[in-house]
C-alpha positions in Angstrom: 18.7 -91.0 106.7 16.7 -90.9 102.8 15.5 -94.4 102.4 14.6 -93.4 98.5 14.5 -90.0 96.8 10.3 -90.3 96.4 7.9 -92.0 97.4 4.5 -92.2 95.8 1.4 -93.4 97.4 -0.7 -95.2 94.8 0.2 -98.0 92.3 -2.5 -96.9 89.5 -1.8 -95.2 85.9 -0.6 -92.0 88.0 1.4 -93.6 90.0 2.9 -96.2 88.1 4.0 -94.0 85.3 5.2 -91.0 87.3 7.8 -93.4 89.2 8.5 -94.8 85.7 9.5 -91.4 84.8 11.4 -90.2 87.9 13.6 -93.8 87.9 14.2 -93.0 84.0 15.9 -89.7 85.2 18.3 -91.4 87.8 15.6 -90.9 90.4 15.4 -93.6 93.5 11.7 -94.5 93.5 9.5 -96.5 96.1 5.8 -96.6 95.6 3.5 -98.0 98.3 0.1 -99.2 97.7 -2.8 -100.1 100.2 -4.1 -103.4 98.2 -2.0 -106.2 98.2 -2.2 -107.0 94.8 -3.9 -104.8 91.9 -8.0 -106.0 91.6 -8.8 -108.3 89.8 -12.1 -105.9 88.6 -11.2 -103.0 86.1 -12.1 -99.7 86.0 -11.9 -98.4 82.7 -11.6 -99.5 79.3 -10.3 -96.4 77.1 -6.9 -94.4 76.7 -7.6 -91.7 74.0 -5.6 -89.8 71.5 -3.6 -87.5 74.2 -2.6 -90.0 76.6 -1.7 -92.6 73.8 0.5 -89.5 71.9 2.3 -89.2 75.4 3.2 -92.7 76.1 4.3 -92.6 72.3 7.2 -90.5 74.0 8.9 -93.4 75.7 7.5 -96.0 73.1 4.8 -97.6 75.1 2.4 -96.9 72.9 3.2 -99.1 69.8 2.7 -102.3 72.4 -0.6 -101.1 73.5 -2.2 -100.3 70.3 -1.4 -103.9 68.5 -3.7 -105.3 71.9 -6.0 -102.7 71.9 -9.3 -102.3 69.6 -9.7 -99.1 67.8 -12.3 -96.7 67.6 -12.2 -93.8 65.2 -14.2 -91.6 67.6 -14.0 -90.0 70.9 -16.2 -91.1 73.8 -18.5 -88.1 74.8 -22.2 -87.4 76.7 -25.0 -85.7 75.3 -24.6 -85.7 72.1 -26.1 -87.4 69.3 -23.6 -88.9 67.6 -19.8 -89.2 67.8 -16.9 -86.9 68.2 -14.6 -87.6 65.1 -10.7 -88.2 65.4 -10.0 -87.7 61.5 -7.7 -84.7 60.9 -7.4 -84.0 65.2 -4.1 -82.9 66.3 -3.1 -86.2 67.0 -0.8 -89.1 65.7 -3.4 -91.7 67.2 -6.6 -90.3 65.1 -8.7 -92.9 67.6 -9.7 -94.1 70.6 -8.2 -97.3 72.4 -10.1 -100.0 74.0 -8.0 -101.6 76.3 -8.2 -102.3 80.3 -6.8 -100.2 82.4 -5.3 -103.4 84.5 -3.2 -104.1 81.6 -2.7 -100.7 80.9 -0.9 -100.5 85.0 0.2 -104.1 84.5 2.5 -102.5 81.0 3.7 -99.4 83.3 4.2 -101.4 86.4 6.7 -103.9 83.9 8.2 -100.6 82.7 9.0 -98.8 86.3 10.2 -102.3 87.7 12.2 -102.6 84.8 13.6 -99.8 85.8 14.4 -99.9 89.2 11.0 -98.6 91.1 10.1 -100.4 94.6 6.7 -101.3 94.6 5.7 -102.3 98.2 2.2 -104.0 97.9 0.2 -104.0 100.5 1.6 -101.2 102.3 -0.3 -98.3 103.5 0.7 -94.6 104.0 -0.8 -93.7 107.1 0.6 -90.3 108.3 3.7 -88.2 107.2 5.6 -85.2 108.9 7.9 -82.8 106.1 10.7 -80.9 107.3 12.8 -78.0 105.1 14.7 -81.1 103.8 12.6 -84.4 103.6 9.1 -85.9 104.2 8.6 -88.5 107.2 6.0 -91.5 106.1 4.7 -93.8 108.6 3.6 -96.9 106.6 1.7 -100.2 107.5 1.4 -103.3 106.2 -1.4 -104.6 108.0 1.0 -106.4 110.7 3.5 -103.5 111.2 4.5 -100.3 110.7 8.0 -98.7 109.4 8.8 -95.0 108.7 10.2 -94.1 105.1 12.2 -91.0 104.7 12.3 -89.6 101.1 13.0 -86.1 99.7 9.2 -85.9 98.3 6.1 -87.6 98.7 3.7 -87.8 96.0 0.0 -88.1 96.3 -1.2 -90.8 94.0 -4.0 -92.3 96.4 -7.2 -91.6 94.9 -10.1 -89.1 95.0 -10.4 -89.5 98.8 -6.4 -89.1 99.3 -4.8 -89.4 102.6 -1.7 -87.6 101.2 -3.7 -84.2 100.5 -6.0 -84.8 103.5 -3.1 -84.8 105.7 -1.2 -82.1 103.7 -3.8 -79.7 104.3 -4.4 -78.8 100.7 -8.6 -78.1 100.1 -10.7 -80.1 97.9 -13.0 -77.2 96.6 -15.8 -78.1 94.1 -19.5 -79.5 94.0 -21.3 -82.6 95.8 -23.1 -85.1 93.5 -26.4 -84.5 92.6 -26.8 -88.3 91.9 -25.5 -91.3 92.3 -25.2 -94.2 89.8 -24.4 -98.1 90.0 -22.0 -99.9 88.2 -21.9 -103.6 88.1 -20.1 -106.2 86.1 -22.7 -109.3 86.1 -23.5 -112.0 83.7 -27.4 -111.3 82.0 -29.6 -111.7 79.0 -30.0 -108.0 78.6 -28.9 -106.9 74.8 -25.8 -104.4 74.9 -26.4 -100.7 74.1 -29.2 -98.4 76.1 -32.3 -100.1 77.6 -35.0 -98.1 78.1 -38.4 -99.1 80.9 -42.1 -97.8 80.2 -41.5 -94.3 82.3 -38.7 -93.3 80.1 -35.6 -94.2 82.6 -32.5 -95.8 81.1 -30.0 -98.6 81.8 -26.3 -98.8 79.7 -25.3 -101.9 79.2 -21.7 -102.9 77.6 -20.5 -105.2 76.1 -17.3 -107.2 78.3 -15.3 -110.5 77.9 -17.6 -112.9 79.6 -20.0 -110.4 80.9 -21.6 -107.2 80.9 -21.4 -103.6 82.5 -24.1 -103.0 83.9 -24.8 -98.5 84.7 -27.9 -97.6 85.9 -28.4 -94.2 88.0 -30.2 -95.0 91.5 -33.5 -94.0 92.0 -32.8 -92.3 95.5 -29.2 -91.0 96.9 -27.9 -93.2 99.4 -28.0 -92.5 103.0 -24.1 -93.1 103.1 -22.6 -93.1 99.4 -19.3 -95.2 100.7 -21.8 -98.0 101.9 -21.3 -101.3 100.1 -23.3 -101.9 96.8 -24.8 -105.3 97.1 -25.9 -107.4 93.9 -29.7 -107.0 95.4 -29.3 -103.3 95.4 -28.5 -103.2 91.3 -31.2 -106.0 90.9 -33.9 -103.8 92.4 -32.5 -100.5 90.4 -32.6 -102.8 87.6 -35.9 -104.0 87.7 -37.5 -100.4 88.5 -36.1 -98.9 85.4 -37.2 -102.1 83.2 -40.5 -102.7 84.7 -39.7 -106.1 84.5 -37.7 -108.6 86.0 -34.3 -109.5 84.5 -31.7 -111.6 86.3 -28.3 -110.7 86.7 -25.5 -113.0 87.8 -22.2 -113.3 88.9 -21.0 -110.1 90.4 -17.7 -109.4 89.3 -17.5 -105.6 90.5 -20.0 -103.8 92.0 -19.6 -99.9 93.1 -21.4 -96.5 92.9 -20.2 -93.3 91.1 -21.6 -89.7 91.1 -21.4 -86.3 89.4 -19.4 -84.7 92.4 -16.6 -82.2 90.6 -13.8 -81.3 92.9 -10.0 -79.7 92.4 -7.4 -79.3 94.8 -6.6 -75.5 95.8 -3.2 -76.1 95.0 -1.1 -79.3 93.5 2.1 -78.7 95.5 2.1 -77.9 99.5 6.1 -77.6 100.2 7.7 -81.1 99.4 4.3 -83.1 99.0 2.7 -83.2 95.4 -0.6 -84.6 94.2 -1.4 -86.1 90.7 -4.2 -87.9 89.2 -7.5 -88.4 91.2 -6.1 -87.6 94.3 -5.8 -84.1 92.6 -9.1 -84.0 90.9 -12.5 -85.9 90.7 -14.9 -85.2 88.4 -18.3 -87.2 86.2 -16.7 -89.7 84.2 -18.2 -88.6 81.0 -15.9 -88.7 78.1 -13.9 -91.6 79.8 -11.0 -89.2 81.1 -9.9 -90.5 84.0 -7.2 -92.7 83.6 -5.9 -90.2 80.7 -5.9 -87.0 82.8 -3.8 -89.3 85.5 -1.2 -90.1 82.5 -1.1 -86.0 81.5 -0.3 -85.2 85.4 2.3 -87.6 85.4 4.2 -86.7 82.4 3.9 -83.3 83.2 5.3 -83.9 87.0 7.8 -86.4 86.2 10.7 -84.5 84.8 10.1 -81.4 86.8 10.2 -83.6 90.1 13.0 -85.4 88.5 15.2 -82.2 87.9 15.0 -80.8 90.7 15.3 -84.0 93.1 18.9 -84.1 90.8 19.6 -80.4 91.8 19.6 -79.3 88.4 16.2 -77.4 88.3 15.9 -73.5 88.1 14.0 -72.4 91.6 10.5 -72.5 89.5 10.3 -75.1 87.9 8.3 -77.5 90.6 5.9 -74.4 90.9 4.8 -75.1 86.7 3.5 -78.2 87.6 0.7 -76.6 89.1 0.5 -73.9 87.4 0.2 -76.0 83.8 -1.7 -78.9 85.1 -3.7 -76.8 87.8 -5.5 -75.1 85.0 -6.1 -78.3 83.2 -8.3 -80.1 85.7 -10.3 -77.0 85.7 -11.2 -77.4 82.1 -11.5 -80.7 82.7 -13.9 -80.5 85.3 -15.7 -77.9 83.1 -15.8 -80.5 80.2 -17.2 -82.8 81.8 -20.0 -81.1 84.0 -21.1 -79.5 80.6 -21.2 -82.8 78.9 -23.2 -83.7 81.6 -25.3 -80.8 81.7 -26.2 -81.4 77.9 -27.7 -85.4 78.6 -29.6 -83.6 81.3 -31.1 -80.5 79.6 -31.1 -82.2 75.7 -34.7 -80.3 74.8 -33.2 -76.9 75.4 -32.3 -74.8 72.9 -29.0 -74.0 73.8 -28.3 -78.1 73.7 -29.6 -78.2 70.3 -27.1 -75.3 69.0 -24.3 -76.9 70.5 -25.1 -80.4 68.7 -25.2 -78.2 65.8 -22.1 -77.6 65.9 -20.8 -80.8 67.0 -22.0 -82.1 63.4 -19.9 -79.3 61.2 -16.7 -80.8 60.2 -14.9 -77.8 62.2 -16.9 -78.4 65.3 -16.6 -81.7 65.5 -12.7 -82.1 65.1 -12.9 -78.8 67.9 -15.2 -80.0 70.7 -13.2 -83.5 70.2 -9.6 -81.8 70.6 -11.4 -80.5 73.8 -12.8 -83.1 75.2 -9.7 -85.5 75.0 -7.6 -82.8 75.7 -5.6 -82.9 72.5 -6.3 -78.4 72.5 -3.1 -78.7 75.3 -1.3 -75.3 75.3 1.4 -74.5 78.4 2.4 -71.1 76.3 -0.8 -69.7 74.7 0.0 -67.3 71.9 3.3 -67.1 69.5 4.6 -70.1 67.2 1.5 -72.7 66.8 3.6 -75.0 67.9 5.1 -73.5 70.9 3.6 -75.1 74.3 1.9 -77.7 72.1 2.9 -81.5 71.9 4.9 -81.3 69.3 3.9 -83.9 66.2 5.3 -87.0 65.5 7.3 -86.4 62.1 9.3 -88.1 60.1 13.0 -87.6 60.1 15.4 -88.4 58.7 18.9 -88.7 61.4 22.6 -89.9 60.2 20.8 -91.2 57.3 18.5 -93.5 58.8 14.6 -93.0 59.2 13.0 -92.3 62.0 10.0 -90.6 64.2 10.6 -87.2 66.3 9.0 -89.1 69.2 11.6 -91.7 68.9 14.0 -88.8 70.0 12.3 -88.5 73.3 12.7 -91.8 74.3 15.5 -91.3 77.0 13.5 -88.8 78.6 15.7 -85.8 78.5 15.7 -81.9 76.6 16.2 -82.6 72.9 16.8 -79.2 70.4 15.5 -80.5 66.9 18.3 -78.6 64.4 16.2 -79.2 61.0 18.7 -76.9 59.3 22.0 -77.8 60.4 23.6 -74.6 61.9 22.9 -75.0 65.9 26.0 -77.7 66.5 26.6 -78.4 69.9 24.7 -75.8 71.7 25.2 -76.8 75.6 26.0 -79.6 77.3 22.4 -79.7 79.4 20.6 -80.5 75.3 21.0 -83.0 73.7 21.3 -81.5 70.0 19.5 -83.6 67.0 20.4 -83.0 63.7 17.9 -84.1 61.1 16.7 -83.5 57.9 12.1 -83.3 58.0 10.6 -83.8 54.6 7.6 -83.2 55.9 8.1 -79.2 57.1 9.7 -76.3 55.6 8.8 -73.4 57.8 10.8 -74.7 60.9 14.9 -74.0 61.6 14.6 -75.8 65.0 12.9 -76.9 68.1 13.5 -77.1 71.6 11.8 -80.3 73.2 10.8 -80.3 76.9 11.0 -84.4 78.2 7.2 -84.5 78.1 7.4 -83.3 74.3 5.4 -80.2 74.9 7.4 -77.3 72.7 9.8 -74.6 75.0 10.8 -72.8 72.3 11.0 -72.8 68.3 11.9 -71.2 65.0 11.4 -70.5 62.1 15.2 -70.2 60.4 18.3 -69.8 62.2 17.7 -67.0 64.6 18.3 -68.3 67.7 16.6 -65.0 69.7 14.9 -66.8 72.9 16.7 -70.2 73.1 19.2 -69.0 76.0 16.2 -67.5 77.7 13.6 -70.8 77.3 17.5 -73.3 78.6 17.6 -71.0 81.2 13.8 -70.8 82.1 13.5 -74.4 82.6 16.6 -76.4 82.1 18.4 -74.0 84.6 22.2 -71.8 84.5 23.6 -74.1 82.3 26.4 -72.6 80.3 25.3 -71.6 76.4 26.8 -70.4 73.4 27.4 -66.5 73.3 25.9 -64.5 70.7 27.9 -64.4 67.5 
């Protein structure tokens, strides 16, 4: 018997949000999670202009903004100075500071709101899938219980048990190095420290402390050992040439420059998103944003067809769409490492070049933050594109296109008033935009990535983009 339509393993940004998503659809939703409450230690501090227009979608973003500290720039590596947001395809022309635990604490609010289980402390072990569900033995450090769901979703982190066990391949690149992170209390100024030979150490800036990241010296015999406060002292000290005393461990842990993606995202009814689908060098602060794109993108598919109102495909785009972004992803990233490593070659110096033309700059920093999204390259600019957030203007009140996606369903944006009620399966929107006048109407996929649009009235390739991934749904017939 199905205890719960899905159940994800892993209660970060990935998981958190993508049971958010599937309980908005109707969806029953358990999440398990290994730690038995989230840590009190936080892993990242920045959402950046994609994930932020994304969670404008189902107005989180408004909330996290008004906490958060803005930065008009996107993080990056290797270059000289920063990657500007100004005039980026983007309705949040900045960066966010905020910590990711109160980033997961706001989605965690949101999915219980809604109806999501979160079992804490509860820890997928092994799972069996049949034709019609997947089998998940679960402990919770005293017992074990079996959960039966229709899908199980990978959310467990770059050394996931879900993909392990699911057989799917982790191809990609070991680390070349290793570095140490630790949140300690010190008198060491905030910004780069440099020693006599020419090594570095980051230090940032924290409430009540400091980030310590400094790249060890040697690799480690076994990079999952423990990373004790003597360990960053020495590493510390070594690049400093001096002696400097750090305090008050909050979080210490080791990172590398290892790149891997999953072979495939989707092996029958088991699915992977976020870092149990991808790892990669953290340069350019993606992690907890590429986790947010996954689940977006998986949410309503999953969604749909758990509610039997998918076409046959549609599960099989998630991978296809979000397959190919991890690899640029990973590609990003290893450059932008790549370009800190080699900075006196020539080929570094051209591409910093560039980064400093207006152009450039706005380009490499729609890359990096992956704001350049496209699911259907070619066509309509806008069409496979998050579409922007206008202004409109609906039974005579004002309001924002991503306002319309708020429910989380297909919306068709009539901006000229001839499309009436098309089907029943779309929601239709009429509304006047001030702000364009070469656009009859748009067809809004729940993530608000663009299935189909036009310019006047024609409606040539609507039935085929409802039918492609909203499913047989009756539709109008030609006039």
């Amino acid at each position: 018997m199905l205890e719960t339509d899905v159940l994800v393993a892993g209660a970060g940004p990935a998981g958190l949000l993508l049971a958010a998503e599937l309980a908005l659809a109707g969806v029953r939703t358990t999440i398990v999670e290994r730690l038995p409450a989230r840590p009190p230690y936080c892993r990242g501090f920045n959402l950046n202009s994609r994930s932020l227009d994304l969670l404008a979608r189902r107005g989180l973003a408004e909330g996290l903004v008004a906490e958060g500290h803005r930065v008009p720039h996107a993080p990056v590596t290797g270059l000289p100075g920063p990657l500007l947001l100004a005039g980026a395809a983007t309705d949040h022309p900045f960066s966010l500071g905020i910590p990711q635990t109160r980033v997961e604490e706001v989605l965690e609010g949101w999915a219980a709101d809604l109806g999501v289980e979160i079992l804490r402390g509860h820890e997928l072990r092994s799972f069996t899938q049949s034709p019609e569900s997947v089998s998940s033995v679960v402990h919770n450090g005293r017992f074990g219980r079996t959960i039966t769901a229709r899908y199980l979703v990978g959310c467990d982190g770059g050394r996931s048990t879900v993909r392990k066990q699911a057989g799917i391949d982790f191809p990609g690149v070991d680390a070349r190095w290793y570095a140490l992170l630790g949140d300690v209390e010190c008198e060491l100024p905030y910004g780069v420290s440099a020693g006599p030979d020419g090594r570095t150490l980051f230090v940032i800036p924290r409430p009540g402390y400091v980030r310590i990241v400094v790249r060890e010296d040697d690799p480690p015999a076994d990079k999952y050992s423990p990373v004790t406060l003597e360990r960053l002292q020495a590493q510390v000290d070594a690049v400093l040439g001096r002696h400097v005393e750090l305090r008050s461990p909050r979080w210490l842990t080791r990172f590398g420059d290892a790149a891997r993606l999953a072979s495939r995202y989707r092996e029958g009814r088991v699915l992977l998103a976020g870092d149990a689908a991808h790892i990669h060098p953290p340069a350019g602060a993606i992690g907890v944003n590429v986790a947010i794109d996954d689940a977006f993108n998986l949410g309503w598919k999953l969604a749909a067809t758990v509610l039997g109102t998918a076409p046959p495909e549609l599960l099989d785009t998630y991978h296809d769409e979000r397959h190919a972004a991890g690899s640029r992803i990973l590609a990003n990233t290893r450059a932008q490492v790549a370009l800190e490593e080699c900075a006196s070659e020539p080929w570094a110096d051209l591409l910093r070049r560039v980064a400093t033309h207006p152009a450039g700059n706005r380009a490499l920093a729609e890359i990096i933050t992956g704001l350049d999204a496209c699911y259907e390259p070619g066509g309509h600019p806008w069409l496979g594109r998050l579409a922007p957030d206008v202004p409109l203007v609906v039974d005579g009140r004002e309001t924002h296109l991503a306002a319309l996606l708020h429910p989380g369903r297909f919306v068709l944006v009539d901006l000229i008033g001839t499309f009436g009620a098309w089907s029943a399966a779309v929601e239709v929107v009429a509304a006047a935009a001030p702000s364009i006048s070469d656009i009859g109407a748009v067809l809004l996929r729940p993530d608000g990535h663009v299935a189909w649009v036009t310019s006047g009235s024609d409606e040539e390739g609507l039935a085929e983009a409802v039918h492609r991934w909203i499913g047989d749904v009756p539709v109008p017939a030609p006039a």
